[in-house]
C-alpha positions in Angstrom: 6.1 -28.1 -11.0 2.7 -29.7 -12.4 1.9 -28.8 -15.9 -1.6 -27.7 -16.0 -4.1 -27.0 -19.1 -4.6 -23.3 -18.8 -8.9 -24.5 -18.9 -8.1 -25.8 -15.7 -7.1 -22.8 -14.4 -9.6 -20.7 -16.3 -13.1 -22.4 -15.1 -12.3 -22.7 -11.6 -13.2 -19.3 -9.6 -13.2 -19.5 -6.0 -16.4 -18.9 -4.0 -16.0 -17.5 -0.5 -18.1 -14.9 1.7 -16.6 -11.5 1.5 -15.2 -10.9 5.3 -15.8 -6.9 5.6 -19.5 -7.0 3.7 -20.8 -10.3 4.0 -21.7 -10.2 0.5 -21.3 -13.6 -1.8 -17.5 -13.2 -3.9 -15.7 -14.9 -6.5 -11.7 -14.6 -7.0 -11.1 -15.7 -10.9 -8.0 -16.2 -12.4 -7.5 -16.9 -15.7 -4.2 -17.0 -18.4 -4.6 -15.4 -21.7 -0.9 -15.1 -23.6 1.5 -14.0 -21.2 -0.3 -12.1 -18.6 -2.5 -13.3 -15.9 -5.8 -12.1 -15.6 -7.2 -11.9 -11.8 -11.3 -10.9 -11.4 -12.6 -10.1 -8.2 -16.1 -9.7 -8.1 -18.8 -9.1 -5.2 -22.3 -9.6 -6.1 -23.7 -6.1 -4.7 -20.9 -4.4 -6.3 -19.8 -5.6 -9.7 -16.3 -6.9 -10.9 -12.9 -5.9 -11.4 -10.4 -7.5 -13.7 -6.6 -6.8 -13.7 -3.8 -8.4 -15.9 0.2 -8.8 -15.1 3.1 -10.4 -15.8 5.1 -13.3 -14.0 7.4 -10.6 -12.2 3.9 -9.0 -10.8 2.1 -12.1 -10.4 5.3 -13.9 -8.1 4.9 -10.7 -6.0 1.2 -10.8 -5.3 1.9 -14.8 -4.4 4.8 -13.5 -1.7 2.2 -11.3 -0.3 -0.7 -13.6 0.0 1.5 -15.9 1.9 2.9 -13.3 4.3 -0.7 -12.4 4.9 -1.3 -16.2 5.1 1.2 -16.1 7.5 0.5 -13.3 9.7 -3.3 -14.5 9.8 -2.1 -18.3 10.6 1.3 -19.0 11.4 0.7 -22.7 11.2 0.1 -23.3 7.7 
């Protein structure tokens, strides 16, 4: 596994085009302590921030990769 600074992670949010509104979105994720802080945020709409664990974060990545999956098989 690479090692990465935790700023790394921090100032790099994802830009993408909200599928169901068409709005502009951002996914941020960010590490502060222990927990994992993930912001979704739509510009019409605000932001939501949540925070979780490994345990909870290893989950969410198994179900973005199903959903991956079942959207893509290929990749």
């Amino acid at each position: 596994m690479v090692s990465r600074d935790m700023n790394d992670i921090n100032d790099q949010p994802i830009s993408f085009t909200d599928k169901s509104s068409g709005d502009d979105a951002l996914l941020g994720i960010r590490v502060v302590g222990d927990s994992v802080g993930l912001t979704l945020s739509l510009r019409a709409s605000g932001d939501v921030e949540v925070f979780m664990g490994a345990d909870e974060i290893g989950r969410v990545i198994e179900r973005l990769q199903a959903a991956r999956a079942a959207i893509h098989p290929t990749t």
